[in-house]
C-alpha positions in Angstrom: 0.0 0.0 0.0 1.5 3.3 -1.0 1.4 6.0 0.7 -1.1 9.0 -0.4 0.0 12.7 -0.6 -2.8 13.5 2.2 -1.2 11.3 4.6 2.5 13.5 4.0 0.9 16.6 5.8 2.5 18.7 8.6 2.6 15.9 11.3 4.2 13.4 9.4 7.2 15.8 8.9 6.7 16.7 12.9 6.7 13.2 13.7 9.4 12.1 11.2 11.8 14.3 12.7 11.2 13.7 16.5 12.1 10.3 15.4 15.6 11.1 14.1 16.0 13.5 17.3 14.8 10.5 19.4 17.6 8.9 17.8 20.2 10.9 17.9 20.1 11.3 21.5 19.5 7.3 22.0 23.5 7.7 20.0 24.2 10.3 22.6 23.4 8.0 26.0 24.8 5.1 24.4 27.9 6.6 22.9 28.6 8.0 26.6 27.7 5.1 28.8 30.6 3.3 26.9 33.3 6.3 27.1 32.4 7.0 30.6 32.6 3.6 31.5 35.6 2.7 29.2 38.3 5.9 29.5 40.5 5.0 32.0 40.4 7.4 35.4 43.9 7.4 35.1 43.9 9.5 31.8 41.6 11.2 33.0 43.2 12.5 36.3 46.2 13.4 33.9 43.7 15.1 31.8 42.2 17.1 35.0 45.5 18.2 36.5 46.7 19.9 33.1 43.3 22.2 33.2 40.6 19.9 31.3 37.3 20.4 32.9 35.4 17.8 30.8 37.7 15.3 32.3 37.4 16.8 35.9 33.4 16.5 35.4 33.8 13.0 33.7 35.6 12.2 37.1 33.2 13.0 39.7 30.5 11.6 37.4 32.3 8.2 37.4 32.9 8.4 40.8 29.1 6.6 41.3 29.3 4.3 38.4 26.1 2.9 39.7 24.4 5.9 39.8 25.7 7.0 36.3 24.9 4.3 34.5 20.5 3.8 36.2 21.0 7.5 34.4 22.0 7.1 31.0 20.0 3.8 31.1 17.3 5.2 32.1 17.6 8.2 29.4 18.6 5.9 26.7 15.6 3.4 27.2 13.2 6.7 27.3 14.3 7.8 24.3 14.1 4.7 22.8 11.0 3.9 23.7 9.3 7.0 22.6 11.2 6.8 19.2 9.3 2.8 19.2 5.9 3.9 19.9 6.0 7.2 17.4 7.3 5.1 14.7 4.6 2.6 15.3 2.0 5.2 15.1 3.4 6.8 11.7 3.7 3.5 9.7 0.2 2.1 10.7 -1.2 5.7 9.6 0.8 5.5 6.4 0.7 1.7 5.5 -2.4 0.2 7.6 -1.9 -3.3 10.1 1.2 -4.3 8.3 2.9 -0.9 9.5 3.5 -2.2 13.3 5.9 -4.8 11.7 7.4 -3.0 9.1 8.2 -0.3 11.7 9.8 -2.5 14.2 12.4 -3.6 11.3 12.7 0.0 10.0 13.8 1.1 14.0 15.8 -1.9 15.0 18.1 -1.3 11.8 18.1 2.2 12.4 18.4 2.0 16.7 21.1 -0.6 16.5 23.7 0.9 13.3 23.3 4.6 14.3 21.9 4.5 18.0 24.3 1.3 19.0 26.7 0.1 17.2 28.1 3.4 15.8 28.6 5.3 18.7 30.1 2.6 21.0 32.7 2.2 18.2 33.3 5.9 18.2 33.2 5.9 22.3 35.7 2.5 22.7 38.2 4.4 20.1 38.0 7.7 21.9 37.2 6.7 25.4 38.9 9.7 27.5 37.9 12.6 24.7 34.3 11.2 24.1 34.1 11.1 28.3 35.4 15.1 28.7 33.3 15.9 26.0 29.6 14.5 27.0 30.3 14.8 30.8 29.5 18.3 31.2 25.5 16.7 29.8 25.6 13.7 31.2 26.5 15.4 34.8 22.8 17.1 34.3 21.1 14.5 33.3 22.4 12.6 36.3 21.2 15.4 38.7 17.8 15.6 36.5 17.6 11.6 37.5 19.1 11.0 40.9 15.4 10.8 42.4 14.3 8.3 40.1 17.5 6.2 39.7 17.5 6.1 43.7 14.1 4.5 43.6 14.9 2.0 41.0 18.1 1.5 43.4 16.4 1.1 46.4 13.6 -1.7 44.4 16.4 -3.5 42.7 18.1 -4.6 45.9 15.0 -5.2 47.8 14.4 -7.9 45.1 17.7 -9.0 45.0 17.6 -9.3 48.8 14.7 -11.1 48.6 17.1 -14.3 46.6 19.7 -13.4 49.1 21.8 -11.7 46.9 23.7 -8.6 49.2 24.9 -5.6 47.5 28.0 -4.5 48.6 27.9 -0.6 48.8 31.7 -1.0 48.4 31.8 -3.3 45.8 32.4 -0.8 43.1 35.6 1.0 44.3 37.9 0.7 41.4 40.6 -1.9 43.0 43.3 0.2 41.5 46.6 -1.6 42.7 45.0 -4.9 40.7 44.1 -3.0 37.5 47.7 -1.9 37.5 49.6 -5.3 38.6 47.0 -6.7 35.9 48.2 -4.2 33.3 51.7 -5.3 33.9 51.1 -8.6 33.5 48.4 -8.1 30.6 52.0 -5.7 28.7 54.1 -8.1 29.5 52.5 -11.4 28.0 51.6 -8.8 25.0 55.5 -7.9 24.8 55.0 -3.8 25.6 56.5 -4.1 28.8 59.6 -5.6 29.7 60.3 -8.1 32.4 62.8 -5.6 34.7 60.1 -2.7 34.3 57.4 -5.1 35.2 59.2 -6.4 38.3 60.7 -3.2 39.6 56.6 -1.6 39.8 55.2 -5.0 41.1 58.2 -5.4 44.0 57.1 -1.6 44.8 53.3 -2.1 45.3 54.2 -5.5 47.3 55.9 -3.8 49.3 52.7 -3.3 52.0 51.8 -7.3 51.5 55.3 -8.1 52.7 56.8 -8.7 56.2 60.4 -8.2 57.0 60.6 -12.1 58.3 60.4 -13.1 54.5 63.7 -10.9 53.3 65.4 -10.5 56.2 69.1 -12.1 56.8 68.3 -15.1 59.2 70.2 -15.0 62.5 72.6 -18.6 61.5 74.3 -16.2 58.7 74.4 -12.9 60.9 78.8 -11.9 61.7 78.7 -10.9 64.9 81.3 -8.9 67.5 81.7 -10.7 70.8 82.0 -7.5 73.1 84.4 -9.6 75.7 87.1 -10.5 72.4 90.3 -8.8 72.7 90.6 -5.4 71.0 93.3 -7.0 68.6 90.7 -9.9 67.9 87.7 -7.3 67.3 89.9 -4.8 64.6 90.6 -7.9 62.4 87.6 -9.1 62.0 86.2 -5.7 61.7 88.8 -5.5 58.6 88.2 -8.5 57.1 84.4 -8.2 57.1 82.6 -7.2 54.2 79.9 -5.6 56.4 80.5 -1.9 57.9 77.9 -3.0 60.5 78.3 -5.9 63.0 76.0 -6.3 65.9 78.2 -6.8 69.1 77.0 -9.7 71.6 77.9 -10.0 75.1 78.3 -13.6 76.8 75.8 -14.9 74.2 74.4 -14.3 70.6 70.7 -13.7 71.9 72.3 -10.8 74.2 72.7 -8.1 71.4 74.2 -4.5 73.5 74.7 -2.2 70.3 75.4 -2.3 67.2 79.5 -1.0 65.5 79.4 0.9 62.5 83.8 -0.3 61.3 84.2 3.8 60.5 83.4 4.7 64.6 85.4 1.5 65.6 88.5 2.7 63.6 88.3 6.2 64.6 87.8 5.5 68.5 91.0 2.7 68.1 93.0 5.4 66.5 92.3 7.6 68.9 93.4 5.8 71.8 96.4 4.4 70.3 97.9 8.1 70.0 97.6 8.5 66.3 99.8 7.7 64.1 102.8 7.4 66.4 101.0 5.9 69.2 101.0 2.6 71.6 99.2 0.1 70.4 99.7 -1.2 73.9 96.8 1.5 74.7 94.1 -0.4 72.8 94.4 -3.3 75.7 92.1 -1.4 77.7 89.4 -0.7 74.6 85.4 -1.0 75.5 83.8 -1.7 72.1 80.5 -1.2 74.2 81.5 2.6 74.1 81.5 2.9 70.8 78.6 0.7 69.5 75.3 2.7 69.0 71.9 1.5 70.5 70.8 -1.4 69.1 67.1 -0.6 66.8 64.7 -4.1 67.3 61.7 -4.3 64.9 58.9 -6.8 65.0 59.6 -9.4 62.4 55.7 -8.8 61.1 56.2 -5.1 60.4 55.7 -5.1 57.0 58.4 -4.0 54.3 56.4 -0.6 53.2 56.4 0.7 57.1 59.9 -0.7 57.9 61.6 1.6 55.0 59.4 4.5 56.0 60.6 4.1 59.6 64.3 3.8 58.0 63.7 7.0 56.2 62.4 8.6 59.2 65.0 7.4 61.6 68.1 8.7 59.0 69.2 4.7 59.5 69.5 1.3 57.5 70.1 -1.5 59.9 67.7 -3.2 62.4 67.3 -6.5 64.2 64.3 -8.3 63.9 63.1 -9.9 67.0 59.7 -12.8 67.0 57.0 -12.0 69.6 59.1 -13.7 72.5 62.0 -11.2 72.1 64.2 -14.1 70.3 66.3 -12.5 67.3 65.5 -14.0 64.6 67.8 -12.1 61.9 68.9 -8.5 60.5 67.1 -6.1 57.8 68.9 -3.1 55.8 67.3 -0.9 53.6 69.6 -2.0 50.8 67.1 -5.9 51.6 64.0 -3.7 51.0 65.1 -1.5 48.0 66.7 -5.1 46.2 63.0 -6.2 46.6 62.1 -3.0 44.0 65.3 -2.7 41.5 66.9 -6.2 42.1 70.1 -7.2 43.5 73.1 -4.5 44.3 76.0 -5.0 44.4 79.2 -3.2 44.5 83.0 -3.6 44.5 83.2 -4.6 48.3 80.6 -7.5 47.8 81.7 -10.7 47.3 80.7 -12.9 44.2 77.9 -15.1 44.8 77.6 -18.5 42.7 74.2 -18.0 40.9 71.1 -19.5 43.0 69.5 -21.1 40.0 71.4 -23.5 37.3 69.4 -25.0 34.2 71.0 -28.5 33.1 71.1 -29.8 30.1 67.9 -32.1 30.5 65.8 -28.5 31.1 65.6 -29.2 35.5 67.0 -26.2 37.2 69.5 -26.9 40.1 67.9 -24.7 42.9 69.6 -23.1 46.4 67.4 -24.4 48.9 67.3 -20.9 50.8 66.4 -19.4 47.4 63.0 -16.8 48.0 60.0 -18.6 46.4 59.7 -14.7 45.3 62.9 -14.4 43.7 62.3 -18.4 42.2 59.2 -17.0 40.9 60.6 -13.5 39.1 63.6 -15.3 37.9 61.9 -18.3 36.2 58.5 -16.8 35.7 57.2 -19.5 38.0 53.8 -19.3 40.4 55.1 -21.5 43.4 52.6 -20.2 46.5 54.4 -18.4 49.0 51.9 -18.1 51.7 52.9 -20.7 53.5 57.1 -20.7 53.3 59.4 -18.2 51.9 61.9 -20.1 50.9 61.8 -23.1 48.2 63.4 -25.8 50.7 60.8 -24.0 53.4 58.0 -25.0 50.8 59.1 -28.9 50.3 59.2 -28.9 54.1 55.8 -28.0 54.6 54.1 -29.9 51.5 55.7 -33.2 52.9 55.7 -32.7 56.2 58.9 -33.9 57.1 62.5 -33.2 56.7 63.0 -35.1 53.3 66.2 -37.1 52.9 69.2 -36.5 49.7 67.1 -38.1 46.4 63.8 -37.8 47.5 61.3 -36.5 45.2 58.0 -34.8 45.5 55.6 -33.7 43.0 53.1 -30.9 43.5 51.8 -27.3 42.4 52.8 -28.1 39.0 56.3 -29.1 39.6 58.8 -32.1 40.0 61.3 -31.2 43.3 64.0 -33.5 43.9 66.2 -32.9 47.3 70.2 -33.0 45.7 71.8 -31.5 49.2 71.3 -31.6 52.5 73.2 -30.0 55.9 71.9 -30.7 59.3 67.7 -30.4 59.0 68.4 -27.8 56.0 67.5 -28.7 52.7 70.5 -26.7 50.7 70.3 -27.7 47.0 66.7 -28.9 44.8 66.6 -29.8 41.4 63.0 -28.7 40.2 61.1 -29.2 36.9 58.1 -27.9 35.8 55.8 -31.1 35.4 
């Protein structure tokens, strides 16, 4: 049935065009629930602090994403709707029954190429300048809304409630240590970021899940002074340390007084034996306890962010860690917490170290038994768990709990571990394969 020239009168043309208005803002709401919801805040913030005030609104808009979005959806389904029914209306007046049908093709081609799918693709392309640019609108259209989107809040978790589903009014805090660490990992398996960068940025935000007990030097490999050694005894092994710190013990190890920095020890010597001239005769009667500083204990569960802002605050880099009882239980420096950021340091005074980890020719990897499940895991791009050990010998001992025996092998979390060393109840050497 064709249309007549009657039936193209003044409200055709009226209604034709409220139609494409209808649609163009349905293009609007969808175009900017998907760059609100898609820039990244972190952009955005950038954006904001060099002067944009589009991406300062877009911000405090996204700020209550659940909030935004009952807005937009609830001016996008509005406008949609009314676009439905007036499009209905016109095609039964211009072609009779067969009109309802013919309109509901006409509006879902039309709703979902120039109202959908066209602005979403513009918006996921353009996310932060589509977001700075509609968020000065959207902002009033949220305020327009907040009445009715709070009632259609307030329903929707009564009936969710109702099937025991809880809303968390938390829930939608952007977790944004995750999204980062994610990133990393997301960059790195893509190739844009390299292994080191990813590290260094993933060490630093661990940094507050860490205690000192999991880096810290463990008391069986700390050099210390006996205070009651001769002063003779003291200098040498002062100059044949590699450590310009020692902590100095009387009568036992557990009975720490202070702790020598070699600089002090070597002035105070000097001093008393006269200079350069002097009697070395004088240094008989030398009280290292005089020249030791106070000794700094820290819990050994302070974690590794507050233990380098206490170093920082303190103007030092050396404590003892102590367990609940008062026992010491090892030593931390700041150098332990910064290697956990940037990796090893090293400098001309420290001695070589053989290379924890060894890959033979049949692909196992020979494995330090006090190696860091951390540093196993960086340095291999493993995932052994650490929440349970810290060390990989620490992690055999607890999956088979028991103290395994030179050649025994164990299978679990993905990997073969066979014990190749053993000292005492210390598992020193592993040879571990990925299964």
């Amino acid at each position: 049935m064709e249309p007549t020239p009657s039936l193209l009168d003044g409200a055709f043309w009226i209604t034709s065009c409220s139609i494409l208005l209808l649609l163009v803002l349905s293009g609007f709401f969808s175009g900017s629930e998907t760059a609100l919801t898609a820039s990244s805040r972190g952009k955005l913030r950038a954006q904001a602090d060099k002067g944009s005030r589009g991406a300062k609104k877009a911000l405090d808009i996204t700020d209550d994403n659940e909030r935004l979005i009952g807005s937009v959806l609830l001016g996008n389904n509005l406008v949609n709707i009314l676009a439905a029914s007036l499009a209905t209306a016109l095609f039964t007046r211009l072609f009779g029954e067969s009109g309802v049908a013919l309109a509901t093709l006409v509006m879902t081609f039309l709703v979902l190429i120039f109202a959908e799918v066209l602005p979403k693709t513009y918006a996921i392309t353009n996310a932060e300048k589509a977001a700075a640019a509609v968020a000065p609108v959207i902002s009033i259209v949220v305020t327009v809304f907040s009445p009715i989107v709070a009632a259609v809040r307030l329903l929707v978790r009564g009936v969710l409630r109702i099937f025991g589903v809880q809303i968390d009014p938390d829930s939608n805090i952007l977790a944004v240590r995750e999204e980062i660490a994610g990133a990393l990992q997301l960059g790195h398996s893509e190739g844009v970021v390299e292994k080191e960068d990813r590290d260094r940025i993933l060490g630093a935000l661990d940094l507050g899940d860490r205690a000192v007990e999991e880096i810290m030097l463990h008391r069986s490999n700390i050099e210390m002074i006996d205070a009651d050694d001769e002063p003779e005894a003291i200098l040498k092994q002062c100059l044949e340390s590699q450590h310009t710190r020692l902590p100095v013990f009387r009568d036992e190890p557990e009975n720490i007084v202070g702790v020598v920095h070699a600089k002090d020890l070597f002035r105070a010597m000097y001093a008393q034996a006269g200079g350069a001239d002097g009697d070395t005769e004088r240094l008989k009667t030398f009280d290292i306890s005089k020249v030791a500083n106070d000794p700094y204990f820290v819990p050994e569960t302070t974690t590794l962010d507050d233990q380098m802002r206490e170093f920082l605050r303190m103007h030092s880099h050396f404590a003892l860690v102590v367990d609940e009882y008062g026992s010491l239980r090892g030593l931390i420096t700041l150098e332990d917490i910064l290697e956990e950021i940037v990796g090893e340091i090293a400098d001309e005074f420290d001695i070589d170290e053989e290379v924890p980890v060894t890959r033979t020719e049949d692909g196992q990897y020979l494995v330090e038994g006090a190696m860091t499940i951390r540093d196993a895991n960086r340095a291999l791009e493993w995932n052994l768990p650490d929440e349970e050990a810290n060390t990989v010998a620490g992690l055999v001992i607890h999956e088979a709990q028991m103290i395994p025996t030179v050649g025994q092998v164990f299978s679990f979390h993905g990997f073969r571990f066979e014990v190749t060393a053993r000292e005492g109840n210390r598992i020193t050497g592993l040879k571990v394969r990925p299964l």
